[in-house]
SERO-4910 file (N, C-alpha, C, O; in steps of 0.05 Angstrom, whole numbers):
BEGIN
 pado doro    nc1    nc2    nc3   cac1   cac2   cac3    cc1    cc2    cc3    oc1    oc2    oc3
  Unk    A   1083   -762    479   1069   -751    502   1089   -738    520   1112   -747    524
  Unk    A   1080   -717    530   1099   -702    556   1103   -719    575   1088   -737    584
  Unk    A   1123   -712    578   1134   -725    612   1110   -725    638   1099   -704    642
  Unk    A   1105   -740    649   1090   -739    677   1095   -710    691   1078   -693    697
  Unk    A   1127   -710    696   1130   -687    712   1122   -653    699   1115   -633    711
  Unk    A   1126   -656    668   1123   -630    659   1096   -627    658   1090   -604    652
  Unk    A   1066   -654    666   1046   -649    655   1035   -635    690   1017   -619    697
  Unk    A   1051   -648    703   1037   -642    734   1044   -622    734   1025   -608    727
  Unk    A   1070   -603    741   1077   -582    737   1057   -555    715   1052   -533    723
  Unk    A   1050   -564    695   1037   -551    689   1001   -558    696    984   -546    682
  Unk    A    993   -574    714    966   -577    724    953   -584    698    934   -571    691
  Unk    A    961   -603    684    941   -616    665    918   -625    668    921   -638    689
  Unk    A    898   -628    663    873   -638    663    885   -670    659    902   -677    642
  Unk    A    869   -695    685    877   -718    686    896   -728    698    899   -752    701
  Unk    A    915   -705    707    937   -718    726    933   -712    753    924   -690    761
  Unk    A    942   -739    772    924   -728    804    939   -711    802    956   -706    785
  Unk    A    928   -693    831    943   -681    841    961   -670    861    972   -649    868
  Unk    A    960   -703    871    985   -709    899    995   -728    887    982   -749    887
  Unk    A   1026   -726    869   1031   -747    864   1047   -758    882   1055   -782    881
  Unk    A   1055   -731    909   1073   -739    924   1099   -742    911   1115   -760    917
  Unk    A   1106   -716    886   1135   -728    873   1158   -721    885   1178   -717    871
  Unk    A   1159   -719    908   1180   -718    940   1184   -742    948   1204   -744    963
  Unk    A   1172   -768    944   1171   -782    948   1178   -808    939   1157   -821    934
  Unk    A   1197   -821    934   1206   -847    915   1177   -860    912   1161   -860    931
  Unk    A   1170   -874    882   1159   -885    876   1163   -910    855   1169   -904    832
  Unk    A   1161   -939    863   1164   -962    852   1158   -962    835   1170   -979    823
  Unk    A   1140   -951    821   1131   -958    792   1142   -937    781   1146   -942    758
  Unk    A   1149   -911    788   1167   -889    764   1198   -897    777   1215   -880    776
  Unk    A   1203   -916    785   1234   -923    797   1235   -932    770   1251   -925    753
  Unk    A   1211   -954    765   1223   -979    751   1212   -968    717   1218   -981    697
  Unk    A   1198   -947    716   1197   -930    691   1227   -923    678   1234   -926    655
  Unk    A   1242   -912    701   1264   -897    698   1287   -921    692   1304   -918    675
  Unk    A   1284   -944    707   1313   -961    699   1301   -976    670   1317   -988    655
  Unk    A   1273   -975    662   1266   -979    635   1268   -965    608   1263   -971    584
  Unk    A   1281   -940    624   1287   -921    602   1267   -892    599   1276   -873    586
  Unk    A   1243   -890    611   1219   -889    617   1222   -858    624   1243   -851    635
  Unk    A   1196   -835    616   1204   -810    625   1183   -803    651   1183   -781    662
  Unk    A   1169   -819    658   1145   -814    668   1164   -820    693   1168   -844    699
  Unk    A   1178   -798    708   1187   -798    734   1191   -771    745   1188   -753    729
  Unk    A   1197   -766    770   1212   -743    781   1234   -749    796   1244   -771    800
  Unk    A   1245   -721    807   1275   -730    807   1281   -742    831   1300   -757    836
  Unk    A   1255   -732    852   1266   -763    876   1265   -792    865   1279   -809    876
  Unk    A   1250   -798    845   1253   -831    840   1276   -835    825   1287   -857    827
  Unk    A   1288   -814    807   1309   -810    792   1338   -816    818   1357   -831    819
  Unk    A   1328   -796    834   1353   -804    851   1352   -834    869   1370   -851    873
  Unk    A   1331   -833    876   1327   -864    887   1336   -888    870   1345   -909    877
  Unk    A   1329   -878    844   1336   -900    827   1375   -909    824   1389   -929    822
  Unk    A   1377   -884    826   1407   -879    818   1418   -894    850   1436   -911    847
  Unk    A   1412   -889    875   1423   -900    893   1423   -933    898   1441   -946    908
  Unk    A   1390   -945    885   1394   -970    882   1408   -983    857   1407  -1008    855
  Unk    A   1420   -970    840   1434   -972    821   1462   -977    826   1475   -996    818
  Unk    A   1471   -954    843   1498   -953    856   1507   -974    880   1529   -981    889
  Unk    A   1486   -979    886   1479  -1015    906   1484  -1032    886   1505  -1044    886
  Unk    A   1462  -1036    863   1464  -1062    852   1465  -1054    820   1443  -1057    808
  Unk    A   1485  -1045    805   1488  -1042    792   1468  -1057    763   1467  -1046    741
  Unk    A   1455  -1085    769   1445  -1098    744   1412  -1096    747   1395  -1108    735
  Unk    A   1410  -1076    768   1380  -1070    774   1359  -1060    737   1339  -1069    727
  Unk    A   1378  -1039    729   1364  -1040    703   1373  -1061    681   1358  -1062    662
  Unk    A   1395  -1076    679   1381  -1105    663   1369  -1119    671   1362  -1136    655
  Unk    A   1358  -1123    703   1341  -1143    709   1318  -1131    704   1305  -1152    700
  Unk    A   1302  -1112    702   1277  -1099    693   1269  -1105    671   1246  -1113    666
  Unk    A   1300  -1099    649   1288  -1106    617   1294  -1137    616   1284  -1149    596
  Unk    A   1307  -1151    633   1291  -1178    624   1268  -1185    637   1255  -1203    626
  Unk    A   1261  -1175    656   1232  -1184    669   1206  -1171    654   1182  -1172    660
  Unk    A   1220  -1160    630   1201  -1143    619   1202  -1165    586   1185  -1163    568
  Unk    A   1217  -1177    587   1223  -1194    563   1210  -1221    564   1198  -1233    546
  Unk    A   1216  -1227    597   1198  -1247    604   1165  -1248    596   1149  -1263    585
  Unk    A   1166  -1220    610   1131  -1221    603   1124  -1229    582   1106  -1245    580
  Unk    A   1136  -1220    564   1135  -1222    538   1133  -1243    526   1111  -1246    515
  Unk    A   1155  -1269    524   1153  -1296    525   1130  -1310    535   1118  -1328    523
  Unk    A   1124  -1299    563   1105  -1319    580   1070  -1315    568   1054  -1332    559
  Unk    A   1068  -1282    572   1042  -1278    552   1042  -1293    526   1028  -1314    522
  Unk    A   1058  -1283    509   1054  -1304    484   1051  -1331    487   1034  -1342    473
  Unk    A   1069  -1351    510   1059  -1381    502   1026  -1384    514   1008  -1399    508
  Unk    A   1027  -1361    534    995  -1367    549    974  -1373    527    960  -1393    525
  Unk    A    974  -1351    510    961  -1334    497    958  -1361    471    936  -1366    460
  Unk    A    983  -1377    465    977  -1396    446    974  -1421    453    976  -1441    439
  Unk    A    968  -1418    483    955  -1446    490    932  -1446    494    918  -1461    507
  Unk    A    922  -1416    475    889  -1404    473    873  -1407    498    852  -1418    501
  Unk    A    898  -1388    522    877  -1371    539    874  -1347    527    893  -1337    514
  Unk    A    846  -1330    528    841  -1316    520    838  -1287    539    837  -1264    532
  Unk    A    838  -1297    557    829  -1260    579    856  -1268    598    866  -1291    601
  Unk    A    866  -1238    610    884  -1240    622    878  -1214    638    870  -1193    627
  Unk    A    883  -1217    671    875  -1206    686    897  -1205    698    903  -1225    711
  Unk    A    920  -1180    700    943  -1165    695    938  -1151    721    930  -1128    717
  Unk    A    942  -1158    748    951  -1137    771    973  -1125    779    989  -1143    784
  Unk    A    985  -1100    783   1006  -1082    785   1019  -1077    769   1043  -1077    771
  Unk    A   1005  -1071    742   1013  -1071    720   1042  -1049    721   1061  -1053    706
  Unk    A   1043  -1028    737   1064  -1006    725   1053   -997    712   1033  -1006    701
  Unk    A   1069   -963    707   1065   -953    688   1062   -965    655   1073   -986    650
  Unk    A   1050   -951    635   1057   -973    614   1077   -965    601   1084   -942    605
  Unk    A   1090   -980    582   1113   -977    575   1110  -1000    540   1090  -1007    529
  Unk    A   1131  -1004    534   1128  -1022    506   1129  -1050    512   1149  -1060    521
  Unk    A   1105  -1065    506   1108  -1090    516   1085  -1104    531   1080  -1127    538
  Unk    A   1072  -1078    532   1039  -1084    548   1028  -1113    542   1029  -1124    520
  Unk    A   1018  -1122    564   1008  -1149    561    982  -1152    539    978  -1171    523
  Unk    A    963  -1122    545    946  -1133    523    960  -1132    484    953  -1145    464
  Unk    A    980  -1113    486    998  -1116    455   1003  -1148    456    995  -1162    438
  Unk    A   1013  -1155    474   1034  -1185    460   1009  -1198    459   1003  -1208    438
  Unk    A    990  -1200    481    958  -1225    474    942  -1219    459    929  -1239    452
  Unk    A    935  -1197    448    923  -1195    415    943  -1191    397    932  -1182    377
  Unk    A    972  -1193    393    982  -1198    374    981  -1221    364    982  -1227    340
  Unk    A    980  -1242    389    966  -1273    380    941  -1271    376    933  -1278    354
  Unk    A    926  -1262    392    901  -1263    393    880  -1250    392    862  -1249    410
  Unk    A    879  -1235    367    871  -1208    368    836  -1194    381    825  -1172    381
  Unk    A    829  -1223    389    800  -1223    406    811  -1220    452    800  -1218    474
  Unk    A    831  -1222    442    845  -1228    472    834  -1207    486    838  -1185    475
  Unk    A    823  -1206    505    820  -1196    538    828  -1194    552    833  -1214    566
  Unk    A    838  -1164    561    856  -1156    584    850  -1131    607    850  -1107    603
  Unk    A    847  -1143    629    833  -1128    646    857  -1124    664    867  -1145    672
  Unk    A    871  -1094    676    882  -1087    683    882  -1081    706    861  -1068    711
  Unk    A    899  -1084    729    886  -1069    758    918  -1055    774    941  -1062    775
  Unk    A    907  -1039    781    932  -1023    802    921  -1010    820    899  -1002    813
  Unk    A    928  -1002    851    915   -987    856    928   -967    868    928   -964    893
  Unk    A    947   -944    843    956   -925    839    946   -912    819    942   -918    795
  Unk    A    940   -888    836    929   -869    813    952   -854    793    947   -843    771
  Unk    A    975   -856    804    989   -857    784    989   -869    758    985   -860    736
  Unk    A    997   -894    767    990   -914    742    964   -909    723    964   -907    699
  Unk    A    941   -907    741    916   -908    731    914   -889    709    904   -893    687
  Unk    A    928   -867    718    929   -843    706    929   -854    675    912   -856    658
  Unk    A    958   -859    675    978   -871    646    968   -887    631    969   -888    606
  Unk    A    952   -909    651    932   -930    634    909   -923    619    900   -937    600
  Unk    A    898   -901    628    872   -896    618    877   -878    595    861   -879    577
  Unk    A    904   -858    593    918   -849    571    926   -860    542    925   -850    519
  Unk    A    934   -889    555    948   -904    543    925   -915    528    931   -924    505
  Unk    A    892   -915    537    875   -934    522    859   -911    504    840   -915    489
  Unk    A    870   -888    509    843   -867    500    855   -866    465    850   -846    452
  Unk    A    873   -893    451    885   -882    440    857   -901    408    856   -900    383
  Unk    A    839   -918    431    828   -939    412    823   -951    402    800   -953    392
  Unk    A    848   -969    400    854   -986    372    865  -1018    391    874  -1038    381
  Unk    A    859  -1013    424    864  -1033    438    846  -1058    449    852  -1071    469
  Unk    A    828  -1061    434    807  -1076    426    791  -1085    461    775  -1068    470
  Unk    A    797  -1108    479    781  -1101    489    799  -1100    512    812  -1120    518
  Unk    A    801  -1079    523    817  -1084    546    809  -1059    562    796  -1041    553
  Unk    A    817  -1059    583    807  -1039    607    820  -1041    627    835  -1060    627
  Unk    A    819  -1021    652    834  -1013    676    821   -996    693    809   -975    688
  Unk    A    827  -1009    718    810  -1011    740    833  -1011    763    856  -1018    761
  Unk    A    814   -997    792    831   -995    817    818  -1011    828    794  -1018    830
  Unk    A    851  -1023    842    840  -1047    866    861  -1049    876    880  -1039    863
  Unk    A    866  -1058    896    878  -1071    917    892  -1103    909    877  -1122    903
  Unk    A    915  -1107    909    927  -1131    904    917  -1144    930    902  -1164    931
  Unk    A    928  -1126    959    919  -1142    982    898  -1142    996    895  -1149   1020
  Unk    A    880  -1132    974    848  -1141    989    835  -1151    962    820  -1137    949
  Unk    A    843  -1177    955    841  -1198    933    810  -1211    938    809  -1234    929
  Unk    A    784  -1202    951    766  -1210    948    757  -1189    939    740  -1193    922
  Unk    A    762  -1162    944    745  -1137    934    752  -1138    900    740  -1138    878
  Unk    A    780  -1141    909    796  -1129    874    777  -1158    862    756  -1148    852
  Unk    A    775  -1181    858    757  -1194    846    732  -1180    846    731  -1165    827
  Unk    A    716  -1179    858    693  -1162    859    691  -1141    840    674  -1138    822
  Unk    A    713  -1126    847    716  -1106    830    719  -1110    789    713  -1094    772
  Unk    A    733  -1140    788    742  -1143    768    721  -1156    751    718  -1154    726
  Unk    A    705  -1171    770    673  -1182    759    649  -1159    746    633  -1164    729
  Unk    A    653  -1135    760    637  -1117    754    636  -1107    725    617  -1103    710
  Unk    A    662  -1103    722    667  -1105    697    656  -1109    668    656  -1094    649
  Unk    A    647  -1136    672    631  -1143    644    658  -1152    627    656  -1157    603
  Unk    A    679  -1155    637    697  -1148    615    705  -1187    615    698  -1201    596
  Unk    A    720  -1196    640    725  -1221    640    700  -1239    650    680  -1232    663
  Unk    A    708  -1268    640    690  -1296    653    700  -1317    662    705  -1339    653
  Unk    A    701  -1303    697    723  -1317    706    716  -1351    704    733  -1368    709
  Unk    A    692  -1357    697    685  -1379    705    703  -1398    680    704  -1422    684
  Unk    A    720  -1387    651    722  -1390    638    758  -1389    640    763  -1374    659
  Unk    A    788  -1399    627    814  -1403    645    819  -1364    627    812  -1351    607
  Unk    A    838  -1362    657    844  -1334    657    877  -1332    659    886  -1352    669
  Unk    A    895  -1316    652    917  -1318    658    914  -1296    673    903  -1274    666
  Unk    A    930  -1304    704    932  -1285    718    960  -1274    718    979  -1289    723
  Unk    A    963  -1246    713    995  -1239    714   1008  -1224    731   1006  -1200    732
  Unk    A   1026  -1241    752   1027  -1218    769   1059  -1216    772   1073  -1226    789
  Unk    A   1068  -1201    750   1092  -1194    744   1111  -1171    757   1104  -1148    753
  Unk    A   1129  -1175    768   1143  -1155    796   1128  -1134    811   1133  -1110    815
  Unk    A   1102  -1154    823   1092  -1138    841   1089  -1152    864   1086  -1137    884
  Unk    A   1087  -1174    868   1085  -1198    903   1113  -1179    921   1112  -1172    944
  Unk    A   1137  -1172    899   1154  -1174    928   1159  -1138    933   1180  -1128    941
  Unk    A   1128  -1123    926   1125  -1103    939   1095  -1114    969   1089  -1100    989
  Unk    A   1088  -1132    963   1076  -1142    998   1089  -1156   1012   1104  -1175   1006
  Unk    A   1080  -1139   1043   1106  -1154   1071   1090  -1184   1071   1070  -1189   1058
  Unk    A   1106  -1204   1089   1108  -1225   1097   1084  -1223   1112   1072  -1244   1115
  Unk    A   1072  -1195   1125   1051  -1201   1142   1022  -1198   1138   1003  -1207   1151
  Unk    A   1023  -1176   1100    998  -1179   1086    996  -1202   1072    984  -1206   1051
  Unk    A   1012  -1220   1088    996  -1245   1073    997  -1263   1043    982  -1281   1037
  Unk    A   1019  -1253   1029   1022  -1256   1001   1016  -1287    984   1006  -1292    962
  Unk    A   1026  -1304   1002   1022  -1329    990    982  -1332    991    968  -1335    971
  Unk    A    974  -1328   1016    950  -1324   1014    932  -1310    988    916  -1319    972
  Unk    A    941  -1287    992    935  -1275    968    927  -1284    942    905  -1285    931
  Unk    A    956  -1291    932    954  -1309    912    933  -1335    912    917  -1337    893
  Unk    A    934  -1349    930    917  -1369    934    889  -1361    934    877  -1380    923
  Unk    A    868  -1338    943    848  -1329    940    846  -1321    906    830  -1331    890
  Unk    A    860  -1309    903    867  -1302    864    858  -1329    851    836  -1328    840
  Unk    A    868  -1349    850    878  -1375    834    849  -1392    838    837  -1404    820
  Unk    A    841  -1388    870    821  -1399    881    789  -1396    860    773  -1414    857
  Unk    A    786  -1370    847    763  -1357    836    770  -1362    809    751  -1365    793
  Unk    A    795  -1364    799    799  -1374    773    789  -1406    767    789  -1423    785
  Unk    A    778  -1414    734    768  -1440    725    798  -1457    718    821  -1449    715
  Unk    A    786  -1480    718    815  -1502    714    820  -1494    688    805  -1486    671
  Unk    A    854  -1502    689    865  -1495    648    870  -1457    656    881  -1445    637
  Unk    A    865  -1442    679    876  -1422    684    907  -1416    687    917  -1436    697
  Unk    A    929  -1394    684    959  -1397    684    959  -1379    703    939  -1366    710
  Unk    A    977  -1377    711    988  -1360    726   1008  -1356    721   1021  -1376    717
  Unk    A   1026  -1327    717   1046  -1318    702   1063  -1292    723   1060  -1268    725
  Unk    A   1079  -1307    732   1089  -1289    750   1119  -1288    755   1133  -1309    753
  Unk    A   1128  -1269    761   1154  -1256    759   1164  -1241    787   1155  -1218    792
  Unk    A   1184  -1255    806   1189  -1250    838   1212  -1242    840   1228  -1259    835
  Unk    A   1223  -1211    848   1247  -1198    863   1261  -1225    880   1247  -1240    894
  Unk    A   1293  -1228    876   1299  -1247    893   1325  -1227    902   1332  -1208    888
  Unk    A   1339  -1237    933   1374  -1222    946   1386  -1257    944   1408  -1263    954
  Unk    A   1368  -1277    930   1393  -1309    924   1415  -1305    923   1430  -1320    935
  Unk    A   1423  -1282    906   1447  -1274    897   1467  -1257    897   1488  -1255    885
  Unk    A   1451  -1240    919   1462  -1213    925   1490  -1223    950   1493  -1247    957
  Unk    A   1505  -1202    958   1511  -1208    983   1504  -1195    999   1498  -1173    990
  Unk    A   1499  -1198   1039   1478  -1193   1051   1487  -1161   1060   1476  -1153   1080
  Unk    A   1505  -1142   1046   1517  -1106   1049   1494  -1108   1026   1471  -1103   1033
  Unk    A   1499  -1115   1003   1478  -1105    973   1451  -1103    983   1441  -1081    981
  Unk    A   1435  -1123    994   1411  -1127    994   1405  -1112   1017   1381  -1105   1020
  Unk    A   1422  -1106   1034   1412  -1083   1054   1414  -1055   1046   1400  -1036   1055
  Unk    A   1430  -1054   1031   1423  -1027   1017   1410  -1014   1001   1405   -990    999
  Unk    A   1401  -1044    982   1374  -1029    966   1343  -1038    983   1321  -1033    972
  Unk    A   1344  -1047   1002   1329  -1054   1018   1318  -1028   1031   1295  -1021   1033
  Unk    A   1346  -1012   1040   1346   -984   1060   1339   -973   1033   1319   -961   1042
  Unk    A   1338   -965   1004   1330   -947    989   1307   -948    980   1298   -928    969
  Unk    A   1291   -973    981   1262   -980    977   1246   -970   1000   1222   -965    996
  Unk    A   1258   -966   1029   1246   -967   1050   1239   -940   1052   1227   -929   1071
  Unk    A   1248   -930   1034   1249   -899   1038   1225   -887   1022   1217   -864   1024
  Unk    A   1215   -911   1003   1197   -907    978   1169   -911    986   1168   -910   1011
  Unk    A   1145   -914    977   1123   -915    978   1112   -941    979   1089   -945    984
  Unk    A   1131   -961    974   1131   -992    977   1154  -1003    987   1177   -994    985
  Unk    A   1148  -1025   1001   1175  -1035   1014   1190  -1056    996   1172  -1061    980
  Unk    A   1210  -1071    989   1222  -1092    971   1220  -1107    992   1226  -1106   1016
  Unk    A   1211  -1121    978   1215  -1156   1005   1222  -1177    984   1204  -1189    973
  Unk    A   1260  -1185    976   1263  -1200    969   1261  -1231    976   1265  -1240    999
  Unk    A   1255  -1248    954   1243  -1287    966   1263  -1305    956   1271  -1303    933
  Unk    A   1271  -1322    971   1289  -1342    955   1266  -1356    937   1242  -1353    934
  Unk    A   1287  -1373    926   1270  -1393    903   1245  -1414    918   1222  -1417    909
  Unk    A   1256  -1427    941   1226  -1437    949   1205  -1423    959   1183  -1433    961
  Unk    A   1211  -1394    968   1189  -1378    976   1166  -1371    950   1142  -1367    949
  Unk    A   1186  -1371    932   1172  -1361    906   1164  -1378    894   1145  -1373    879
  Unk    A   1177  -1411    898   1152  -1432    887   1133  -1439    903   1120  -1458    892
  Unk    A   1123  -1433    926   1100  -1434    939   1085  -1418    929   1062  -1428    929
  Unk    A   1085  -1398    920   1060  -1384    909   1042  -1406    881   1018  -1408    877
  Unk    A   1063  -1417    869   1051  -1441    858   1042  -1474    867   1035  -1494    854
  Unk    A   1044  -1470    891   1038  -1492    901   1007  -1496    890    989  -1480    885
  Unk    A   1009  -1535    887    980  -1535    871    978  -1542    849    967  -1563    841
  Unk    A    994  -1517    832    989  -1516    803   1011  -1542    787   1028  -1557    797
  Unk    A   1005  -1541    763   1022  -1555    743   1038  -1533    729   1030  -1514    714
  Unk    A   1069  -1541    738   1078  -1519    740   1098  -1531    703   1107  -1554    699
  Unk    A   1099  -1504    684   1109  -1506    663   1136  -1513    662   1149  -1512    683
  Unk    A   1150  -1523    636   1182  -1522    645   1189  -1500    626   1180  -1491    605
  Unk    A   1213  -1493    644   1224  -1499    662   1225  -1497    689   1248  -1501    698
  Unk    A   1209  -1492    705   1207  -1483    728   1209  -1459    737   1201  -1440    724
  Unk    A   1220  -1457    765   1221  -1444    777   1249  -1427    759   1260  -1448    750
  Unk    A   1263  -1408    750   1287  -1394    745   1285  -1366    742   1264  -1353    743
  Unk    A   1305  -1359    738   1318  -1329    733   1305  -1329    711   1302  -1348    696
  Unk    A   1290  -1292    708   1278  -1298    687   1293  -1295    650   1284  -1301    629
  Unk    A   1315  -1285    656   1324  -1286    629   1330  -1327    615   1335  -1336    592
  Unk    A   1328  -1343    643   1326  -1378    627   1302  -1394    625   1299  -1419    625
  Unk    A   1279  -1363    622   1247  -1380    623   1240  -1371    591   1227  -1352    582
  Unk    A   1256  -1395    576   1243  -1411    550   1258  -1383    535   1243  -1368    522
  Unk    A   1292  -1374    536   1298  -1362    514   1302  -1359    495   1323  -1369    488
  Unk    A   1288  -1344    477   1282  -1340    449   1313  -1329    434   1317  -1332    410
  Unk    A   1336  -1315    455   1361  -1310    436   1382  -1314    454   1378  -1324    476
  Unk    A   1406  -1306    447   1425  -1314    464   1435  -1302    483   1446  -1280    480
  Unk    A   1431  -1318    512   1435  -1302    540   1445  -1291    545   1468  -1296    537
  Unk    A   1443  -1272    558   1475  -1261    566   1493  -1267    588   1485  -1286    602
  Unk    A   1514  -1257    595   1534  -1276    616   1509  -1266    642   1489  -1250    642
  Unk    A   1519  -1282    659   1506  -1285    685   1479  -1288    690   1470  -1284    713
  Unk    A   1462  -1295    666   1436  -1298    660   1422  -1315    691   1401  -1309    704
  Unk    A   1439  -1335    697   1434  -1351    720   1424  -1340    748   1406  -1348    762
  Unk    A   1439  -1321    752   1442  -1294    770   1434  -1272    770   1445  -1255    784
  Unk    A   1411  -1266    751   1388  -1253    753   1378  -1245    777   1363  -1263    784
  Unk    A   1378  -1226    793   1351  -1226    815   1330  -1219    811   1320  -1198    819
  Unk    A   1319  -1238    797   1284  -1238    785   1277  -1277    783   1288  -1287    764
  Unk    A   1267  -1287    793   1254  -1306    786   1224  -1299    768   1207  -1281    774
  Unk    A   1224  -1316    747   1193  -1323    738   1194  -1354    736   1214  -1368    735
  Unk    A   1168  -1360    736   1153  -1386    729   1121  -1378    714   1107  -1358    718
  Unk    A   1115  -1398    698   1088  -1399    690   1072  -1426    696   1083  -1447    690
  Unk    A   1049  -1427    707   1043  -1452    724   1009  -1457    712    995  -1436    714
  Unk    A   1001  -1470    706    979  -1485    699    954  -1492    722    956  -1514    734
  Unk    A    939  -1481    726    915  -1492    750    900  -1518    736    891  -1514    713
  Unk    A    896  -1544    748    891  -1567    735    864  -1561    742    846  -1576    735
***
């Protein structure tokens, strides 16, 4: 497939048409430190400045992207079956509905962003067929009664039935003042018991406090703000739940499948996967 930029440039049929590509954008940032062509060159350069801040910004992506990976699969073989995937990003290799019908090839995945960017890529991404039942939809992470609403309409999930909810590096694009722990808690609230929650949180634990202000100042510049959480901010979002082991960690030491690499500990990415009783 063409690049995003060569398709807007040439006024493709299906691509908006304000992508605003003057503008840094979080999800073609994190396209680009994935390897990813679906960007332009302000996110290219934005990317490159939070790069030159924190140099392990693109290995922490591809393990948070590895994580997913891990975490869908055990969900998926503790035979939950639908998974209701908000801020998904652009897509890339690794899509949550690939890894939950590769276990489960009846698996259910209902997608939500509410970037028409993304939307764009997603609906591209499904026109291909062969992705059995899955779908994508606009909503609002921080208006979590509509985006349910929205997600019921569907036909697609039953919530009344356990859902894995995935909300994989997108919490620490909401401020402290939309509410996020709430958020979550309204989410978890509408889900049935034996539901997971599968989530993956930006952390500065480890930065020092020049680093984290500087990719701080290069997010601020973007279309989303970074609001990094220490580790107990990010285990409150599971408050409640039965939370899996190993806990709360960096996500390259949640349940690795090969051998770590140095400073795995020091990741700025927390995941956890947590159980609703």
């Amino acid at each position: 497939m063409a690049s995003y930029e060569s398709m807007w440039e040439q006024g493709e049929p299906g691509v908006p048409a304000d992508l605003r590509p003057d503008v840094p954008h979080p999800a073609r940032m994190y396209d680009y430190y994935l390897g990813g062509k679906d960007n332009f060159p302000a996110d290219r350069e934005a990317a490159e400045r939070a790069l030159a801040a924190n140099p392990e910004f693109r290995s922490t992506a591809r393990a948070n992207r590895a994580f997913l990976t891990r975490a869908v699969r055990c969900v998926a073989g503790l035979g939950v079956h639908q998974f209701l995937d908000i801020g998904t990003g652009i897509p890339t290799a690794g899509n949550t509905h690939e890894i939950a019908q590769a276990v489960d090839p009846g698996a259910r995945v209902l997608y939500v962003d509410n970037d028409p960017i993304v939307l764009a890529h997603a609906r591209a991404l499904m026109g291909g067929g062969s992705l059995g039942q899955t779908t994508v939809i606009q909503a609002d992470l921080r208006r979590p009664v509509d985006l349910l609403a929205d997600a019921e309409d569907q036909k697609l999930l039953d919530l009344s039935r356990p859902t894995a909810l995935v909300l994989a590096a997108v919490l620490h694009f909401v401020r402290d003042e939309e509410g996020p722990h709430e958020v979550v808690r309204t989410l978890l609230d509408a889900l049935a018991p034996g539901s997971h929650l599968i989530l993956s949180h930006g952390t500065a634990d480890f930065l020092p406090a020049e680093v984290r202000d500087r990719v701080t100042g290069v997010y601020s510049k973007a279309t989303a703000p970074l609001v990094g959480r220490t580790r107990e901010q990010v285990r409150g979002f599971l408050d409640g739940l039965e939370v899996l082991d190993p806990g709360v960690v960096t996500v390259p030491l949640w349940r690795p499948d090969g051998a770590l690499p140095a400073g795995a500990d020091r990741v700025s990415m927390y995941g956890a996967v947590a159980r609703k009783p």
